[in-house]
Z-matrix of the N, CA and C atoms (Angstrom, degrees):
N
C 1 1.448
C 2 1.521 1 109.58
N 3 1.396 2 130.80 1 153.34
C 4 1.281 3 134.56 2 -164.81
C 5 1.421 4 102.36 3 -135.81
N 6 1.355 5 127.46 4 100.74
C 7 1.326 6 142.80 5 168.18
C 8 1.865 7 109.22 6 -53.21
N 9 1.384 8 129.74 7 78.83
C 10 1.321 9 94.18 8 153.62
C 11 1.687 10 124.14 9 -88.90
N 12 1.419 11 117.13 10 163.33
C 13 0.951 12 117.58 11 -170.10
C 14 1.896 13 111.29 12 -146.96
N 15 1.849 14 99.92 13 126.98
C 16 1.678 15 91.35 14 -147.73
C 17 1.859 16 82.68 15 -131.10
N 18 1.097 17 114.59 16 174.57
C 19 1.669 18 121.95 17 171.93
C 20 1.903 19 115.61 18 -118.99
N 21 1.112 20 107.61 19 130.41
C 22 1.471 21 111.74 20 -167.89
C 23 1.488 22 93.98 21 -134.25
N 24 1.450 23 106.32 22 90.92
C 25 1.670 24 108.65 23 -172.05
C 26 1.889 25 116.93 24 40.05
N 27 1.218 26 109.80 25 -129.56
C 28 1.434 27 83.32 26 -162.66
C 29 1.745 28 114.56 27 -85.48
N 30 1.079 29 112.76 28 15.87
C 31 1.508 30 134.34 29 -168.20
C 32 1.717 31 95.67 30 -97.93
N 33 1.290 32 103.79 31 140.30
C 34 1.390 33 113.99 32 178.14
C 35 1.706 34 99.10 33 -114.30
N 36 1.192 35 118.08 34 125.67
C 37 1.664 36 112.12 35 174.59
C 38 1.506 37 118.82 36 -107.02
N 39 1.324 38 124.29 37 116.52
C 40 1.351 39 143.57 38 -179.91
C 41 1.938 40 100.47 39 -66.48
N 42 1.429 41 132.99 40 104.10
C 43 1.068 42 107.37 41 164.42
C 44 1.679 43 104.34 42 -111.55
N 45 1.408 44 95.73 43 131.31
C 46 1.721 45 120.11 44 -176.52
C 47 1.661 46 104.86 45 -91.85
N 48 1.495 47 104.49 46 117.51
C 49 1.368 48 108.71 47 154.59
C 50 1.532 49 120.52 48 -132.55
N 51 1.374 50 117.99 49 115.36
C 52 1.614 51 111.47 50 159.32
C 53 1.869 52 83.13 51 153.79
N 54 1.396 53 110.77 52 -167.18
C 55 1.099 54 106.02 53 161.19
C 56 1.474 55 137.26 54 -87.89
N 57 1.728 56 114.08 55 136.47
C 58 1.475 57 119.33 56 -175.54
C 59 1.891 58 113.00 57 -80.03
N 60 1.290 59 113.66 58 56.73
C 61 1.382 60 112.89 59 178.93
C 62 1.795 61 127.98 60 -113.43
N 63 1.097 62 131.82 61 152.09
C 64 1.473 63 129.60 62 -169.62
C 65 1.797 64 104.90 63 -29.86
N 66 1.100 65 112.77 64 148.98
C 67 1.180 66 110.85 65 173.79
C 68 1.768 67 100.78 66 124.80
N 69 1.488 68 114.71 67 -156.69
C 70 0.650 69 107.53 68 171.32
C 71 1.482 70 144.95 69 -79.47
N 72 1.573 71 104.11 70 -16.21
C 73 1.606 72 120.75 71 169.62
C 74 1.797 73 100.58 72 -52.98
N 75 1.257 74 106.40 73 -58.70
C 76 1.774 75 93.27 74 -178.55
C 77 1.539 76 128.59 75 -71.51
N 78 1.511 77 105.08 76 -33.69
C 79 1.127 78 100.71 77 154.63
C 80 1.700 79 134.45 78 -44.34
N 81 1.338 80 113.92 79 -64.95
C 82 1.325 81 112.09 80 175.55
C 83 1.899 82 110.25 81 -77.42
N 84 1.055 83 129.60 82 15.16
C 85 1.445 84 129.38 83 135.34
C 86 1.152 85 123.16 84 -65.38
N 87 1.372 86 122.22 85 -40.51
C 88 1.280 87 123.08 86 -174.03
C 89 1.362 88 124.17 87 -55.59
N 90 1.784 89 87.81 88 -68.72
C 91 1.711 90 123.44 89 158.75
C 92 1.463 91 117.06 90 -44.45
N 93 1.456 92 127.45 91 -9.03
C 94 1.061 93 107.47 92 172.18
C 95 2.112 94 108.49 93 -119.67
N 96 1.138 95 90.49 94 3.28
C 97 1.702 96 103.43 95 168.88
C 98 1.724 97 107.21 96 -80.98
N 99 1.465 98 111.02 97 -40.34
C 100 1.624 99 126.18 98 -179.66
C 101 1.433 100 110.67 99 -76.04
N 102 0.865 101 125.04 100 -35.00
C 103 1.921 102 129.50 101 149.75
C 104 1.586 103 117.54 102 -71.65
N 105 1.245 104 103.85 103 -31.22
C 106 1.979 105 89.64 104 152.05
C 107 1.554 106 127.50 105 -62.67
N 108 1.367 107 115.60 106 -49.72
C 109 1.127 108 144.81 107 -163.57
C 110 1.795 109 91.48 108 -68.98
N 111 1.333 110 132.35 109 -62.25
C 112 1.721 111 138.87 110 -168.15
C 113 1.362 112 92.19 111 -70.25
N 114 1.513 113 118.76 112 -24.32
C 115 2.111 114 87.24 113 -171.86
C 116 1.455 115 94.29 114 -130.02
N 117 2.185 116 107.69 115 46.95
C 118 1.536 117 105.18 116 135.63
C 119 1.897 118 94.11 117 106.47
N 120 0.927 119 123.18 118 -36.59
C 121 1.812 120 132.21 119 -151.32
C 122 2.252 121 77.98 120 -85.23
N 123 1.354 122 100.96 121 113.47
C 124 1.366 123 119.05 122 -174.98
C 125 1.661 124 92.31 123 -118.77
N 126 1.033 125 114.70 124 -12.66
C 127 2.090 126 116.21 125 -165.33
C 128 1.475 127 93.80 126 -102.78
N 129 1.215 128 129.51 127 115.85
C 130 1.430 129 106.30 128 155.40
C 131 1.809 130 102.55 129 -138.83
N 132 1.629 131 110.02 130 161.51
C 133 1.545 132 97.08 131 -176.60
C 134 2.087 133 85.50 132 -130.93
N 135 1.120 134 100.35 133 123.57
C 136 1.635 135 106.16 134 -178.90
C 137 1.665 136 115.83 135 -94.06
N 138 1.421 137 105.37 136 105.64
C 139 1.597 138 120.69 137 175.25
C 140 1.244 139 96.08 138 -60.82
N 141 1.889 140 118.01 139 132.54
C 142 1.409 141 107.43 140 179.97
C 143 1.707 142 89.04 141 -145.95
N 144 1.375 143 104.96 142 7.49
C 145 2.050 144 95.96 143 155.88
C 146 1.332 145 125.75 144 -45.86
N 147 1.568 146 122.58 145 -6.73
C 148 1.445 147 111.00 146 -144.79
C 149 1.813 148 77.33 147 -123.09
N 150 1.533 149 119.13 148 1.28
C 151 1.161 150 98.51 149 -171.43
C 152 1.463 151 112.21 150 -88.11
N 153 1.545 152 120.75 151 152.29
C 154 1.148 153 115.17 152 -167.55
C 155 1.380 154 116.09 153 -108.36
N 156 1.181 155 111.56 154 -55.37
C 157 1.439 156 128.16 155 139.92
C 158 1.329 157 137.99 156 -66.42
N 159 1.572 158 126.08 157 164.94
C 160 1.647 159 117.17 158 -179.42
C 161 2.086 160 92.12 159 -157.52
N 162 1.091 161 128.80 160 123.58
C 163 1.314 162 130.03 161 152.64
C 164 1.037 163 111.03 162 -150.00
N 165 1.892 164 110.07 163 164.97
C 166 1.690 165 112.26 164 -147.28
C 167 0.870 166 104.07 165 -37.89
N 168 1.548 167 133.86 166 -59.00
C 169 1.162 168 135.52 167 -146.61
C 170 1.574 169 102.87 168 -55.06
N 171 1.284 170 118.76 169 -49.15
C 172 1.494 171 133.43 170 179.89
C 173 1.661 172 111.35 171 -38.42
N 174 1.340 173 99.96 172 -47.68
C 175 1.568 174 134.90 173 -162.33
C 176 1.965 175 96.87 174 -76.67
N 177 1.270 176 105.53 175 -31.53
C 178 1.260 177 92.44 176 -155.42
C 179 1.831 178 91.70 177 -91.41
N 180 1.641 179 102.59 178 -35.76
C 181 1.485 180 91.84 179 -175.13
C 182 1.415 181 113.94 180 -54.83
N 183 1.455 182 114.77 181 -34.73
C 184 1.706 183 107.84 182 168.38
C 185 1.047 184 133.52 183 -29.93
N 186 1.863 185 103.91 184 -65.84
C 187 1.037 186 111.89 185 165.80
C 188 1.889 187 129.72 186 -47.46
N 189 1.148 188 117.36 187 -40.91
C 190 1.317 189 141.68 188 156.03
C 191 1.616 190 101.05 189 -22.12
N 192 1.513 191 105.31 190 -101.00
C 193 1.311 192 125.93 191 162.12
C 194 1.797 193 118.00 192 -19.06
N 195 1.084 194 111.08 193 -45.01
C 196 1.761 195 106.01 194 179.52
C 197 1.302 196 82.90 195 -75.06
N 198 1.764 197 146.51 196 -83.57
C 199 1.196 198 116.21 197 -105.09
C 200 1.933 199 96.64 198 -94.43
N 201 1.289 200 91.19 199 -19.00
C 202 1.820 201 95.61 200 171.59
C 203 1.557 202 100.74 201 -67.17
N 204 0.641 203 153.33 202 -22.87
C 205 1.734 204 144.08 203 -174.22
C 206 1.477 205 86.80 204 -93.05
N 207 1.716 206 139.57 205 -83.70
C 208 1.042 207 127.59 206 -172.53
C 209 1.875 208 126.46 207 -29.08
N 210 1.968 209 98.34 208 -34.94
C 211 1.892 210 99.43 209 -166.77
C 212 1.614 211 91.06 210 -76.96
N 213 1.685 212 133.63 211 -35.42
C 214 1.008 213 136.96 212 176.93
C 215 1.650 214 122.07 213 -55.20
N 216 1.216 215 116.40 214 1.57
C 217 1.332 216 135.56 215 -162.64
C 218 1.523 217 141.73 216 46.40
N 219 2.246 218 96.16 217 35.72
C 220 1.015 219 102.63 218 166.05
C 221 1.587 220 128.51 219 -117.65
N 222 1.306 221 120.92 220 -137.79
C 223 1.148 222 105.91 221 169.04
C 224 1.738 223 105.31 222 -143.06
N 225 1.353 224 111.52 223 150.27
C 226 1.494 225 129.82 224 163.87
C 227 1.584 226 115.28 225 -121.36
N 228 1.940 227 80.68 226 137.47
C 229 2.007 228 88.83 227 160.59
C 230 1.161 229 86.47 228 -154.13
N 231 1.780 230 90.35 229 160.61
C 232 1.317 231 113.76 230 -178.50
C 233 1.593 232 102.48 231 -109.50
N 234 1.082 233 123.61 232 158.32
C 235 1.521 234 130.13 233 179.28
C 236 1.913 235 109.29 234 -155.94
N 237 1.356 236 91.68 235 176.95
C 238 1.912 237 111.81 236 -167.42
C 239 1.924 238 105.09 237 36.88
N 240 1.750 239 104.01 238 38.19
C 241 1.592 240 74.85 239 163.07
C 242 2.090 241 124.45 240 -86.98
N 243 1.054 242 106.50 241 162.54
C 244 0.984 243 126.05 242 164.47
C 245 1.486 244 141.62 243 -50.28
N 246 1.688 245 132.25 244 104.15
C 247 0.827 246 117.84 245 -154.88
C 248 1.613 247 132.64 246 -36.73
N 249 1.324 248 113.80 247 -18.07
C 250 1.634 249 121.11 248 -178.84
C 251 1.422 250 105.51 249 -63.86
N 252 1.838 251 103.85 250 -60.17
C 253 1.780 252 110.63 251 173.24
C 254 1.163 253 111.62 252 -46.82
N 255 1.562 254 137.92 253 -23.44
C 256 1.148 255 103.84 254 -149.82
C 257 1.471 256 90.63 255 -113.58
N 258 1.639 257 115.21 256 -14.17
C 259 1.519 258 124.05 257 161.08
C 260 1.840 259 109.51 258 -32.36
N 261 1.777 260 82.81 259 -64.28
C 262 1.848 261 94.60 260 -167.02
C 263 1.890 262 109.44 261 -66.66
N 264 1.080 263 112.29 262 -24.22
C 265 1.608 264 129.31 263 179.57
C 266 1.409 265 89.42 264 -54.62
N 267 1.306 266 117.74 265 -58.47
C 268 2.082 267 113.44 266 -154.29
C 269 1.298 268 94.70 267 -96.15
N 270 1.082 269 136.28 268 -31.08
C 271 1.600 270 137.74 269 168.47
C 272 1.931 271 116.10 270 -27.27
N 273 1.795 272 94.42 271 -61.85
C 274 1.519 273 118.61 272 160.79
C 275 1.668 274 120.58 273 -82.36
N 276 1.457 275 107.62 274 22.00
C 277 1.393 276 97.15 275 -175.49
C 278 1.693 277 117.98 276 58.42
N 279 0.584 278 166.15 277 -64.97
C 280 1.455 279 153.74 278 78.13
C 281 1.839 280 93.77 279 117.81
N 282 1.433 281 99.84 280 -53.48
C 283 1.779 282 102.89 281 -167.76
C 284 1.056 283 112.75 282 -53.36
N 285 1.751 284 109.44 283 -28.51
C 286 1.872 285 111.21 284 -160.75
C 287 1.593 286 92.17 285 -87.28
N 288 1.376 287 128.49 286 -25.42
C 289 1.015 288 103.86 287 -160.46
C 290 1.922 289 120.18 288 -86.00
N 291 2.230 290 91.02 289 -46.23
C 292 1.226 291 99.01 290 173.68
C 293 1.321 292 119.55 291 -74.77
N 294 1.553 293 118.08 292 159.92
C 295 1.162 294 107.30 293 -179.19
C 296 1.340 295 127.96 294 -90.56
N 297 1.482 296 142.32 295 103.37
C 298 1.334 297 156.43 296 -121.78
C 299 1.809 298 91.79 297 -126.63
N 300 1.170 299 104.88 298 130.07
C 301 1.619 300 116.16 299 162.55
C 302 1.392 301 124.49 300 -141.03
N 303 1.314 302 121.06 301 152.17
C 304 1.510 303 96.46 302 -174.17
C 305 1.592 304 124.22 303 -106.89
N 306 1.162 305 112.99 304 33.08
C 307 1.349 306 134.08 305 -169.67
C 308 1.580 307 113.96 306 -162.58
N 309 1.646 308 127.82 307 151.68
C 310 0.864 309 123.62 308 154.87
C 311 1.345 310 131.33 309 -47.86
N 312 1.183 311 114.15 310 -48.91
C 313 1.774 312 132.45 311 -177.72
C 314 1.179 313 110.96 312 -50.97
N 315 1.449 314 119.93 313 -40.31
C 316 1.600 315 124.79 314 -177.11
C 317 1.311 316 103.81 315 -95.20
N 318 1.299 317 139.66 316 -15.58
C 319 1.501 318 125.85 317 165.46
C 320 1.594 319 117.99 318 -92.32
N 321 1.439 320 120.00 319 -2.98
C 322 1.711 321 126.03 320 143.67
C 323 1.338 322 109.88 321 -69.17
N 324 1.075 323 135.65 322 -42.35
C 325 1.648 324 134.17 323 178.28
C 326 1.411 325 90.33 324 -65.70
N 327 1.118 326 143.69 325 -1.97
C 328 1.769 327 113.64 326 -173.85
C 329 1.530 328 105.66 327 -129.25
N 330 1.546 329 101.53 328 9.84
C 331 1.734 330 86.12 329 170.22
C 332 1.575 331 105.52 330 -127.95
């Protein structure tokens, strides 16, 4: 998986491409949300069009990722996923909780 990572005013944007599954793709998602979080970046909005894959493990770092940015006192959304993600998102209930947008533009308006 290939983390890019870009700044859109005070929002930092994660763009995800390859698959988000156990191993090392989630691992170094994680690790690179926890190095946002230590040098201050509490805003982030996660591009997840590029994802190809999704399993728990994938699923869980999300979850991970929202509520550590939220306890840190910022905010996360994810946006442009893909009908499969967003299959497996409502499957686990998942949609109501994380915050899902379907565009970049509307997940800068929400942090």
């Amino acid at each position: 998986m290939n983390i890019g990572i870009r700044k859109a005013g005070r929002a930092t944007i994660l763009d995800l491409d390859g698959p988000l599954k156990l191993g090392d793709a989630e691992e170094s998602f994680r690790n690179q949300i926890q190095q946002l979080i230590e040098a201050g970046t509490t805003h982030v909005a996660v591009n997840l069009a590029g994802v190809t894959e999704l399993d728990s493990s994938g699923i869980g770092a999300l979850v991970r990722a929202f509520t550590t940015l939220k306890r840190a006192g910022g905010k996360c959304t994810y946006f442009a996923p893909n009908k499969r993600v967003v299959m497996l998102l409502k499957m686990v209930r998942l949609d109501t909780i994380l915050d899902l947008a379907e565009d970049e533009a509307t997940a800068l308006t929400r942090i």
